[in-house]
C-alpha positions as CSV (number, residue, x, y, z in Angstrom):
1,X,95.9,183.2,111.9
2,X,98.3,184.8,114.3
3,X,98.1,182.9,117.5
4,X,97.8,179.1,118.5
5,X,94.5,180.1,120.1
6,X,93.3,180.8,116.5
7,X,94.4,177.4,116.0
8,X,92.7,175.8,118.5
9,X,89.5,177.5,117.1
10,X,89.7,176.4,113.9
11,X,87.4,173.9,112.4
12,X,89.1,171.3,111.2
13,X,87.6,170.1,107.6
14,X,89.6,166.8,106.8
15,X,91.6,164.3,108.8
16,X,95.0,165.1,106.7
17,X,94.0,169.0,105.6
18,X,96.9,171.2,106.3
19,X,95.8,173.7,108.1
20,X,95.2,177.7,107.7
21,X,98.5,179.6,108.1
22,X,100.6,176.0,107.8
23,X,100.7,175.0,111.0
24,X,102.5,171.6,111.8
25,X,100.9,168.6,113.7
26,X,103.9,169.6,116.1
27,X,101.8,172.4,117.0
28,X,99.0,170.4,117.5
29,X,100.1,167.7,119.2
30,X,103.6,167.8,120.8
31,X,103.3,170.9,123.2
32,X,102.0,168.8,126.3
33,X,104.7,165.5,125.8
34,X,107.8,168.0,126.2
35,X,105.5,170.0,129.0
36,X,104.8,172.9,127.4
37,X,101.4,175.0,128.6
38,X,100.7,176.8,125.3
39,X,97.5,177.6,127.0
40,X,99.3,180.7,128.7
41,X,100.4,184.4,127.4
42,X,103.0,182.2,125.2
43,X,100.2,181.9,122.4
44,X,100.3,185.4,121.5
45,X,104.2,184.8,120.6
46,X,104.0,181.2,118.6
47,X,104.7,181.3,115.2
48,X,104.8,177.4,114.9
49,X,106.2,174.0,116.4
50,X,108.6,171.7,114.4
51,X,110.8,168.6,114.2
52,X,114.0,170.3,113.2
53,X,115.2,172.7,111.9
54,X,116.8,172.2,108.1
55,X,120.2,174.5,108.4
56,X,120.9,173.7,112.4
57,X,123.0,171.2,113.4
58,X,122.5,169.1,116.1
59,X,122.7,165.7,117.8
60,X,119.6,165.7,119.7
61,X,117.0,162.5,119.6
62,X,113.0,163.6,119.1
63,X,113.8,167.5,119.3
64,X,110.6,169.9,119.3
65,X,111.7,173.3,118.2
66,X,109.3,176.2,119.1
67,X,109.2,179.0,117.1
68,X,108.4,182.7,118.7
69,X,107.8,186.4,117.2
70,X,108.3,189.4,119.2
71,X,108.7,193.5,117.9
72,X,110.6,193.8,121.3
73,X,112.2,191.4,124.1
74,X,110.3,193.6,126.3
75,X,109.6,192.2,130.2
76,X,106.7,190.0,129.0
77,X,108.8,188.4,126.4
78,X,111.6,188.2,129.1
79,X,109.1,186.0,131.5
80,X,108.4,183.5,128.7
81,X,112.3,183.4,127.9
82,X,113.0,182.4,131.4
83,X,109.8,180.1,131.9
84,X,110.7,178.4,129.0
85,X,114.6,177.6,129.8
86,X,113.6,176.5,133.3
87,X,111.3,173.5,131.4
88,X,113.4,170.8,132.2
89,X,113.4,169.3,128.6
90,X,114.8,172.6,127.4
91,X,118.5,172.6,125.6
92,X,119.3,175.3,123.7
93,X,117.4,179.0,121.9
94,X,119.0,181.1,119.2
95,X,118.1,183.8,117.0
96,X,116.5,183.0,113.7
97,X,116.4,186.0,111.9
98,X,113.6,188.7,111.4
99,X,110.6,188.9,109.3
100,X,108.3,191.6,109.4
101,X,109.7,193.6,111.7
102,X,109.3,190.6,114.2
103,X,112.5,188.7,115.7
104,X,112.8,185.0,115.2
105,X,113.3,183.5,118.5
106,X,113.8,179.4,118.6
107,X,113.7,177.2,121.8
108,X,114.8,173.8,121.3
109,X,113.5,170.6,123.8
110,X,114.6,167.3,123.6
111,X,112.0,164.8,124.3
112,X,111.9,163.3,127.8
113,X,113.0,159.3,127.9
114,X,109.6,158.2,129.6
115,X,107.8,160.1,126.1
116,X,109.4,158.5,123.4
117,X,107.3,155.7,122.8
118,X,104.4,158.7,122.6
119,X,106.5,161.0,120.2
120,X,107.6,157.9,117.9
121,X,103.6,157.1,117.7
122,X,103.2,161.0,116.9
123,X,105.6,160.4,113.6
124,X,103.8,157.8,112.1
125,X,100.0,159.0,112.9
126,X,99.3,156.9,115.9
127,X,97.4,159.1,117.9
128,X,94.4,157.0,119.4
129,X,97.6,155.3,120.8
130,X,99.3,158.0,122.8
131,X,99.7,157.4,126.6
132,X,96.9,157.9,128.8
133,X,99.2,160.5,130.6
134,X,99.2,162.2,127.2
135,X,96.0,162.2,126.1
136,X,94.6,163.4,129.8
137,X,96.5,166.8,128.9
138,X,93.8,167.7,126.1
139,X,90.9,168.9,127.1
140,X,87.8,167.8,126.1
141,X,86.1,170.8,125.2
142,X,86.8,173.8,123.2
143,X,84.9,176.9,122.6
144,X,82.2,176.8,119.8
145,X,82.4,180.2,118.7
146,X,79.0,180.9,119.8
147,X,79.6,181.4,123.0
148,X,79.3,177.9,124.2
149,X,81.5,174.8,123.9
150,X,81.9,171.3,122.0
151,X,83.8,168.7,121.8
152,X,87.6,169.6,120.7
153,X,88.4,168.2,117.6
154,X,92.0,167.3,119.2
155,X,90.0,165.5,122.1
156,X,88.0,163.5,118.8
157,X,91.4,162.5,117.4
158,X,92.7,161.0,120.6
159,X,89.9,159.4,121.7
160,X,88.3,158.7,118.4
161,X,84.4,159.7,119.2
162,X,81.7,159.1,117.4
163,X,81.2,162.7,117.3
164,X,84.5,163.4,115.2
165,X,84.4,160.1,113.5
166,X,80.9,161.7,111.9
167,X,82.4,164.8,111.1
168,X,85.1,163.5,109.5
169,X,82.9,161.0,107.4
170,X,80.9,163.5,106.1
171,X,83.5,165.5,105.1
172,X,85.0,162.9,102.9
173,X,81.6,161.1,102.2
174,X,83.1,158.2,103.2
175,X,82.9,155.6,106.0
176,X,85.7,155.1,108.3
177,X,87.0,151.9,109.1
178,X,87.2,151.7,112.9
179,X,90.8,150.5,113.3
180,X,92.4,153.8,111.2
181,X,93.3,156.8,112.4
182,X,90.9,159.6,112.3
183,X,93.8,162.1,111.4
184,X,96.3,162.3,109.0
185,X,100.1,161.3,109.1
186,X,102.3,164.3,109.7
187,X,103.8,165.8,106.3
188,X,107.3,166.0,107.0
189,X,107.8,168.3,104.6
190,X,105.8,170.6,106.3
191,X,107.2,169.3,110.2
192,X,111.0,171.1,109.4
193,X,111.4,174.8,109.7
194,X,112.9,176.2,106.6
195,X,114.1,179.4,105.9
196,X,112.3,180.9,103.1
């Protein structure tokens, strides 16, 4: 899976599965509170979205560090630099490294004050009870692979539907109980960038 587009496509097969190609609930989830439109020519460059980032120090409160690839900081890479230091939450990038003949780029947002309550709810599962602000940034549907669309799996978790609730349930051949969560907790583990 090479692009969060991929992501978006995939179907998701339990309410705490990790995904294909590890890709954090940051990715999932965080994008839209720290206004970032992953929807644009910035997919083809995301490697992943985390919490921190285990050998950088910092002093920042709720950080979302986005990870990017490029062979070359040609002028399309340049544009998406420069879009993504005007973002407002935006503090700091530096060079990670390489890996298969990619660079490492990371860009590092702090959270906005009027988000936290949303990004604290993120850390301990609570997605149903993100801000209405929040949740109108997903979109409802997402392409079905056939050519058509249904409802986004994302959209599901928010707003736990009936459609996803079934899904899930017959996943796990299990019945939900209506006041959990129809996704897992974020692995923390898994939510910190480390360099191996």
């Amino acid at each position: 899976m090479n692009s969060l587009k991929d992501l978006i496509k995939v179907k998701i097969q339990l309410p705490d599965s990790v995904f294909t190609g590890n890709r954090t609930y940051s990715s999932l989830f965080l994008g839209p509170l720290f206004g970032l439109d992953l929807s644009t020519d910035i997919y083809y460059y995301i490697v992943n979205l985390y919490l921190d980032d285990e050998r950088f120090e910092h002093r920042y409160k709720r950080p979302l560090f986005l990870l990017l690839d490029t062979k070359q900081f040609d002028e399309p890479f340049q544009e998406i630099d420069t879009n993504l230091r005007n973002n407002k939450n935006f503090v700091y990038s530096y060079v990670v490294g390489s890996a298969d003949n990619m660079f490492l780029v990371m860009y590092v947002f702090e959270c906005p004050d009027e988000s936290i309550p949303d990004y604290d709810k993120f850390l301990s599962g609570q997605y149903s009870k993100f801000s209405s602000k929040l949740k109108s940034r997903f979109n409802k549907l997402a392409p079905d692979g056939k050519g058509g669309y249904e409802e986004s799996p994302l959209y599901g978790v928010l707003f736990k539907t009936k459609t996803w609730k079934k899904k899930v349930e017959q996943q796990i051949d299990s019945t939900l109980d209506p006041s959990q969560e129809y996704f897992g907790t974020p692995n923390m583990d898994l939510e910190i960038f480390k360099y191996e």
